[in-house]
C-alpha positions in Angstrom: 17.2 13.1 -2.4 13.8 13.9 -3.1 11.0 12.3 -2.5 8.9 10.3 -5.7 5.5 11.9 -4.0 6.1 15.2 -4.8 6.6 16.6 -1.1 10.3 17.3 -1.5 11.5 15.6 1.9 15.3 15.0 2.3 14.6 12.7 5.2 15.1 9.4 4.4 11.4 8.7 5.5 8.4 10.3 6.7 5.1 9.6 7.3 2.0 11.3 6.5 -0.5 11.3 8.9 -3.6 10.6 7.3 -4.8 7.7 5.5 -4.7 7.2 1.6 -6.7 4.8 -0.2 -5.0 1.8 -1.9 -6.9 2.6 -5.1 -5.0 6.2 -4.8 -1.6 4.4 -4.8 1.0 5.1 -8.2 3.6 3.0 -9.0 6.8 4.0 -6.9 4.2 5.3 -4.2 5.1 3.3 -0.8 2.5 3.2 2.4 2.8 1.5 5.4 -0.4 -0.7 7.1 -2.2 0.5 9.5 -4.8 -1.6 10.0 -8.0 -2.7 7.9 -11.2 -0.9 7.5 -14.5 -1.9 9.2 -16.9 -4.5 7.3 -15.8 -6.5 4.2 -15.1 -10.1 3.8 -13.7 -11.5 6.9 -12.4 -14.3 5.2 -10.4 -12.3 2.6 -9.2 -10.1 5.5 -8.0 -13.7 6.6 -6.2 -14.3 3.2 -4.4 -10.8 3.5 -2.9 -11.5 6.8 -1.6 -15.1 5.6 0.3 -13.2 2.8 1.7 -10.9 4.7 -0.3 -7.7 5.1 -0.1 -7.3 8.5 0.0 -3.7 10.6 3.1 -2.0 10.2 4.6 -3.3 7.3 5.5 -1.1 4.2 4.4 -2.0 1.1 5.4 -0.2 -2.3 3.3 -0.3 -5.8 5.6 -1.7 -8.4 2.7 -1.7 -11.6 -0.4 -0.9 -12.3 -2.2 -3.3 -15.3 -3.0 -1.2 -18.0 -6.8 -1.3 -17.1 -5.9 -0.4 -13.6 -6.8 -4.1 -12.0 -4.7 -5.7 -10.8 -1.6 -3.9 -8.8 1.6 -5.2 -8.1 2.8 -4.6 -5.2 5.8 -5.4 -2.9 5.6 -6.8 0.3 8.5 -7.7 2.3 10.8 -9.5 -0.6 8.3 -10.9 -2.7 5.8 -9.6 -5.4 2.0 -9.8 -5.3 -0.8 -8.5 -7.4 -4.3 -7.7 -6.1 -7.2 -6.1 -7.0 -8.3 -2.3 -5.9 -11.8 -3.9 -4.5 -10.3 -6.4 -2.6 -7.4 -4.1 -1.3 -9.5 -1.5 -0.6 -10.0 -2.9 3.2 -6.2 -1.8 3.9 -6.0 1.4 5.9 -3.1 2.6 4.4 -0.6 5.7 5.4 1.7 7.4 2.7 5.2 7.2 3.2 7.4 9.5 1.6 11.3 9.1 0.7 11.5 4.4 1.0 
């Protein structure tokens, strides 16, 4: 089974080692958390941790609205939609073949 990224893995996952931006994200595209960037809103960072975005959990981009804003995504079993900006303090890591 091939992997929806493009890089052809039969493994059933893989990560890639460097970090992608959230905005770069398609739908089917998974990436694991790594942490969150430097600066930004503290108290969203606060918000994103209370809905489940914590470090090492693999989130997967189910739709992009047809303006790009906002992405559905899904986190553990449930469905939630954010915006690029305010996602865009997620360090992020590709994974290939969830």
């Amino acid at each position: 089974m091939n992997c929806s990224c493009g890089c052809k893995s039969d493994s059933m996952k893989e990560w890639n080692t460097e970090c992608v931006e959230f905005r770069d994200l398609k739908p089917g595209d998974s990436a694991e958390i790594v942490g969150y960037r430097e600066g930004g809103n503290i108290n969203y960072k606060f918000k994103l941790l209370a809905m489940g975005l914590l470090r090492n959990r693999i989130i997967k981009v189910l739709h992009v609205a047809p303006f790009g804003d906002p992405v559905e995504i899904l986190v553990m079993s449930y469905r939630l939609s954010l915006r690029k900006q305010e996602a865009s303090v997620l360090k992020l890591r590709k994974v290939c073949g969830e």
